[in-house]
VOBA-1610 file (N, C-alpha, C; in pm, whole numbers, padded with zeros to 5 digits, always signed):
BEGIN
Unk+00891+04231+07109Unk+01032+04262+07094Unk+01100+04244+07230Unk+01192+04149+07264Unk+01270+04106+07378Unk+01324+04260+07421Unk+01352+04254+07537Unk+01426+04394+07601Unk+01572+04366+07631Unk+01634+04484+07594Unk+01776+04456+07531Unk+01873+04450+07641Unk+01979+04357+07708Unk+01988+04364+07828Unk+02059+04458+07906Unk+02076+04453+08005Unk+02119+04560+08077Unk+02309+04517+08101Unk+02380+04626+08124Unk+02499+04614+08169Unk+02523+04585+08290Unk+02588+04482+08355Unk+02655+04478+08467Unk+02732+04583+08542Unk+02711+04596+08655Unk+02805+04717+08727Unk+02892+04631+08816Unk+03031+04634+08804Unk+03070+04519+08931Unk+03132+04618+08984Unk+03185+04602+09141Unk+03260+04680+09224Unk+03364+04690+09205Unk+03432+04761+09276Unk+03572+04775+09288Unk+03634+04670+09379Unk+03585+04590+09500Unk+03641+04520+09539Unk+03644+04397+09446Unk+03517+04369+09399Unk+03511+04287+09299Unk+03605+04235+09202Unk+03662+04385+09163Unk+03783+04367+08978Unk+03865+04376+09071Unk+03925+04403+09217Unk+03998+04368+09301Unk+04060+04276+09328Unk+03931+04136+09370Unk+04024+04021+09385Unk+04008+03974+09291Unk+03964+04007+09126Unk+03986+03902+09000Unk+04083+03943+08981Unk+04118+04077+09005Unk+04298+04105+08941Unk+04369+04028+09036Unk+04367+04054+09180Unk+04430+04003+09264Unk+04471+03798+09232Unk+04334+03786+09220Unk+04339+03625+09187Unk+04465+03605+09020Unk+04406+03680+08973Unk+04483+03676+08816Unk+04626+03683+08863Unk+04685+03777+08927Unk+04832+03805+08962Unk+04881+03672+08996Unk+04809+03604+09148Unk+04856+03517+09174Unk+04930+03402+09054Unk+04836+03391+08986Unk+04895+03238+08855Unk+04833+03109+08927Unk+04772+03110+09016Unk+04741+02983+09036Unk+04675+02925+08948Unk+04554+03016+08870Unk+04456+02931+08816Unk+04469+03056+08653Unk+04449+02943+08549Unk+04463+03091+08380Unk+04362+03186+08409Unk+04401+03230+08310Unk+04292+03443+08308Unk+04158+03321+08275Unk+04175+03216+08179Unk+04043+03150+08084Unk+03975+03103+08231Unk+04002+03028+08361Unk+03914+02953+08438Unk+03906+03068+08496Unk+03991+03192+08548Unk+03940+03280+08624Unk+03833+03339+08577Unk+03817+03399+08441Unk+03711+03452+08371Unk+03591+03355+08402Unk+03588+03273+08363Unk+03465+03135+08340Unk+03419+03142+08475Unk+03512+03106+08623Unk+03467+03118+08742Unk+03353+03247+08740Unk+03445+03372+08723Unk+03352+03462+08769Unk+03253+03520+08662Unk+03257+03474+08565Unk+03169+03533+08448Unk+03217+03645+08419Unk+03315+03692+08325Unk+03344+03831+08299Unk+03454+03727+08152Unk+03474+03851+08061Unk+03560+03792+07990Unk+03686+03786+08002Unk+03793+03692+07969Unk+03902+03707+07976Unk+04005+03840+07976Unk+03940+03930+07866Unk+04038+04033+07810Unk+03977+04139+07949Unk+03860+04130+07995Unk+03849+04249+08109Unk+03993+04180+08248Unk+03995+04053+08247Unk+04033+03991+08396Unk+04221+04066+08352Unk+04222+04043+08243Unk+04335+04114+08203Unk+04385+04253+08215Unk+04306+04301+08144Unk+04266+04474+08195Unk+04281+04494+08358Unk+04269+04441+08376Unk+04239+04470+08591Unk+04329+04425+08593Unk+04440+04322+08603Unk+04557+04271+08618Unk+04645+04416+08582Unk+04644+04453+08467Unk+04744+04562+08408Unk+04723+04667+08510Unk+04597+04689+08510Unk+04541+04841+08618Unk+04619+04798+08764Unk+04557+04688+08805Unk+04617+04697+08940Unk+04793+04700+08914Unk+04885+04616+08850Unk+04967+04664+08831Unk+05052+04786+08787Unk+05012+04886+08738Unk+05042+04982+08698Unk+04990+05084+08815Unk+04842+05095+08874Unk+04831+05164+09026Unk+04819+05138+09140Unk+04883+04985+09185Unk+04943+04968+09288Unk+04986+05009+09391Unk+05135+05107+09300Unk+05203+05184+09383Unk+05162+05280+09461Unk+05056+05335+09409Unk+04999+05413+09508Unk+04945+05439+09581Unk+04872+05322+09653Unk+04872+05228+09752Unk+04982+05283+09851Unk+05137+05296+09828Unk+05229+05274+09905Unk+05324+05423+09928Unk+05240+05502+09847Unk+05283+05666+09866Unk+05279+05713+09973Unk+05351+05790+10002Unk+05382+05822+10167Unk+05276+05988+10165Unk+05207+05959+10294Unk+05078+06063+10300Unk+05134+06201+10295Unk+05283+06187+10368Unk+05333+06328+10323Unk+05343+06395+10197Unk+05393+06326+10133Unk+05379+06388+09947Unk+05284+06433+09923Unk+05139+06391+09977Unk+05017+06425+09934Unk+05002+06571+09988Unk+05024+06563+10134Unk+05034+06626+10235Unk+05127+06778+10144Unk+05283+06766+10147Unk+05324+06854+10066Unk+05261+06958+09878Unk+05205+06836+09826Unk+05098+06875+09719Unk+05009+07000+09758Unk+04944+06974+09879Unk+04816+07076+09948Unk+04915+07159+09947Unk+05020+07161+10053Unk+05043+07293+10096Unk+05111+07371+09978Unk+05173+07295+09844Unk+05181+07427+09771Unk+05098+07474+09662Unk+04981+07411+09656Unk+04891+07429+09614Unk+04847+07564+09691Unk+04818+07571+09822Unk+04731+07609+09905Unk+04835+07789+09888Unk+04985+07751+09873Unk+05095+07866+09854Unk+05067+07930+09721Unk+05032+07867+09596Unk+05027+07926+09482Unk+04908+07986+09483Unk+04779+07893+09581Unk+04679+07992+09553Unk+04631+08164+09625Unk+04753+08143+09725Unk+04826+08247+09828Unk+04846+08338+09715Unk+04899+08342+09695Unk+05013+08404+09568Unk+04938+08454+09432Unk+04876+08379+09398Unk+04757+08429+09284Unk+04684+08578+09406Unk+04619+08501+09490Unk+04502+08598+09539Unk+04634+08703+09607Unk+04719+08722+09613Unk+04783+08898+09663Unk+04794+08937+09497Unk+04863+08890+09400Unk+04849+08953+09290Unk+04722+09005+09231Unk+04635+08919+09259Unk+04497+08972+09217Unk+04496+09088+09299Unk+04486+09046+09431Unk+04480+09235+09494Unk+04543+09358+09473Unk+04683+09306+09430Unk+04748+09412+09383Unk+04686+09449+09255Unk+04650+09403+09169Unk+04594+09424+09052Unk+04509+09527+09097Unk+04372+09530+09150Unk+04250+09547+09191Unk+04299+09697+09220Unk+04390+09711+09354Unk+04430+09806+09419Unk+04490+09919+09292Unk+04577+09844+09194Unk+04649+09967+09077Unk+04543+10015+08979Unk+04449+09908+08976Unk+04328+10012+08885Unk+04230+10074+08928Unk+04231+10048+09039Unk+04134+10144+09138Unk+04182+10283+09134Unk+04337+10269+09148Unk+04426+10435+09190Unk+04410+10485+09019Unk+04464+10425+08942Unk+04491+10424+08803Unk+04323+10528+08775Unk+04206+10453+08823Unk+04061+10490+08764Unk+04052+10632+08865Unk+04108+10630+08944Unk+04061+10766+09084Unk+04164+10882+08990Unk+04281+10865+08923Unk+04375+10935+08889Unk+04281+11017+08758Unk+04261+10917+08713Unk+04157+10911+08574Unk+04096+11052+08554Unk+04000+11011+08639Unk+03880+11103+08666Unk+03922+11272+08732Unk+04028+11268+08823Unk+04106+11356+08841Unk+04212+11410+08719Unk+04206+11390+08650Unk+04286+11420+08538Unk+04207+11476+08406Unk+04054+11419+08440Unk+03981+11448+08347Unk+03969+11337+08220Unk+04077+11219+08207Unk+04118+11136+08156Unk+03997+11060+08123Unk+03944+11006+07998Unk+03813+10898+08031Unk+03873+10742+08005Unk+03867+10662+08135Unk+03966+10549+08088Unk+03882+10449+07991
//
């Protein structure tokens, strides 16, 4: 019984310059495919991808930069509420027991 073949893994620089090549138009998706051995409808697929995430490529590091820091603020902000939490049922459970209360 023949062994069933294996999948190709290609890189990322790889579907890189077939998209890249595809954008250009010099040569159809059909000879670009055939050149590199892949099928047409993938050389396509990578054309759309690189077009559609491109742009972000060209995002300015600050935005990213701004992302962290309010990330880094909300998670500020969670952890004092949590403490406050922590802190009111602690008093809430000490009151408890002083009260005779079973919480």
């Amino acid at each position: 019984m023949p062994e069933p073949k294996k999948r190709r893994t290609l890189s990322p620089q790889f579907k890189f310059k077939v998209a890249v090549e595809a954008l250009r138009g010099i040569h159809s998706i059909n000879e670009i495919a055939a050149e590199h051995q892949v099928h047409p409808a993938q050389v396509t697929a990578w054309k759309k991808e690189l077009l559609e995430g491109g742009s972000a490529l060209f995002e300015r590091k600050n935005a990213r930069n701004r992302e962290v820091e309010d990330d880094e603020e909300r998670t500020a902000q969670l952890e004092r509420a949590l403490g406050r939490a922590v802190v009111e049922k602690d008093f809430l459970l000490k009151k408890c027991k002083q009260l005779g209360i079973e919480p």
